[in-house]
N, C-alpha and C positions, 0 to 999 in steps of 0.2 A: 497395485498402483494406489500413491495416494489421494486424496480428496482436497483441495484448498479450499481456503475462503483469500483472496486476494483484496487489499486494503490500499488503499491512496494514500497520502500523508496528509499534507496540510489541507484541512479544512473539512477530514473526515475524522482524522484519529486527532489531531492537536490544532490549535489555531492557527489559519495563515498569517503567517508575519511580515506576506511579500517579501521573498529572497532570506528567509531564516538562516542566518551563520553562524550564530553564536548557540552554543548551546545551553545559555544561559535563559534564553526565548521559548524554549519547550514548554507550552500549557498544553494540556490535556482537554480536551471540549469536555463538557458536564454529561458523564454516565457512559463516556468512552471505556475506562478503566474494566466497572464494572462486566459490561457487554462483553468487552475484550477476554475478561477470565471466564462467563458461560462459552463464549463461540469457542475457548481454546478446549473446553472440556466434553467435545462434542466430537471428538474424530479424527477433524479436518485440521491442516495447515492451518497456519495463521502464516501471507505472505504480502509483505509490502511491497507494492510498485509505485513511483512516484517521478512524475516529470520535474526534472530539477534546471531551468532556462537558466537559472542566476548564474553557471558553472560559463556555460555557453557565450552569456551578454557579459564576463567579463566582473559582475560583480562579487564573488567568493570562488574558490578552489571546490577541485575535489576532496583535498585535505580539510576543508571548513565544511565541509558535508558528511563525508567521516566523523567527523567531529560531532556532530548535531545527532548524526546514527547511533553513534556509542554510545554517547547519552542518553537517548533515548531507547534505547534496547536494555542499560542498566535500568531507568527506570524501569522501564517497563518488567524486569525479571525481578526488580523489588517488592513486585506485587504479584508474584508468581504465573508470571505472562512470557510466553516462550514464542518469540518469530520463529521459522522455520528457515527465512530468506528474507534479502534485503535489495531489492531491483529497481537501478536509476536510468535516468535517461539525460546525461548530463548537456546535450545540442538544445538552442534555442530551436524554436518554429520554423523559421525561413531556413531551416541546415536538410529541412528534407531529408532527413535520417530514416533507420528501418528502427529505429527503438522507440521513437515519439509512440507515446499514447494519442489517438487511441487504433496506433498496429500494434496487433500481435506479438513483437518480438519478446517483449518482458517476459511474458505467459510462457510464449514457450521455451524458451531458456530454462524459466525455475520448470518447467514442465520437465525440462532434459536432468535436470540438475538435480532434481528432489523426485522425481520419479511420479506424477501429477498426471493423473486421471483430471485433465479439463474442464472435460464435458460433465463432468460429477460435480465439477466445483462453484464459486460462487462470485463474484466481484460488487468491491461497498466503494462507494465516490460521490464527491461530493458535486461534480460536473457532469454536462452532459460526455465529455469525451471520456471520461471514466467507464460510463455506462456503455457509449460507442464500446471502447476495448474490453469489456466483460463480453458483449455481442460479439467482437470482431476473435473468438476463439471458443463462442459454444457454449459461455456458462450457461452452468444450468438454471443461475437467477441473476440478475444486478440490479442495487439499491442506492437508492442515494444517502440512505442513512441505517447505519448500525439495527438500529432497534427495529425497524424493518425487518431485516435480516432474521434476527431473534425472533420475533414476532411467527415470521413464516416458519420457521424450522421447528418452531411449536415449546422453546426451550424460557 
């Protein structure tokens, strides 16, 4: 089985832009990049989960989320950075969904899909419901920020 490190999107890996559509919006927060190529050379997955409301309330598609992913996966392979997976949760909050962070469902999907030893793994967020959903599936750490992360794993 494998090991993740499970990652948020906006506001852990790149700036929130509240409802990001365009994939012209993708900043990268300062020493994301960096952190992103030690954690990937360390084992584990690298696996994005991310609640995406704007899909739900009406303001962008799943095609303009698509869109913002590709982009942001090129970069990121630009700099020699490999996701593993890519896990959304397209319902607003009031839709009472089984994929809303922070349940379980993302986890374990990539869990079924990429073959993820859990309780081995790790979840980075920049919320507390982030942290909720690293809890609500047994990591075996969650941070609120990247270099945390680094820090503990001694890299």
């Amino acid at each position: 089985m494998n090991k993740a490190i499970f990652l948020d999107r906006d506001g852990t890996m790149i700036e929130d832009r509240d409802y990001l559509s365009d994939p012209a919006g993708i900043v990268f927060l300062p020493g994301v990049l960096s952190a992103l190529r030690v954690l990937s050379e360390t084992g584990y997955m690298l696996v994005m989960v991310s609640n995406q409301s704007g899909i739900g309330r009406g303001y962008f598609t799943d095609a303009d989320y698509f869109s913002v992913q590709e982009r942001m996966d090129a970069m990121l392979k630009q700099e020699g950075i490999h996701f593993a997976g890519y896990y959304y949760c397209p319902h607003k909050p009031s839709d009472d969904c089984v994929c809303r962070k922070p349940k379980p469902y993302l986890a374990l999907k990539a869990a079924v899909d990429l073959d993820i030893d859990l309780e081995s793994s790790y979840m980075v967020g920049d919320k507390q419901s982030d942290i909720a959903f690293g809890k609500s599936f047994n990591a075996k750490g969650c941070f609120h920020i990247m270099q945390e992360l680094v820090n503990h794993l001694g890299i």
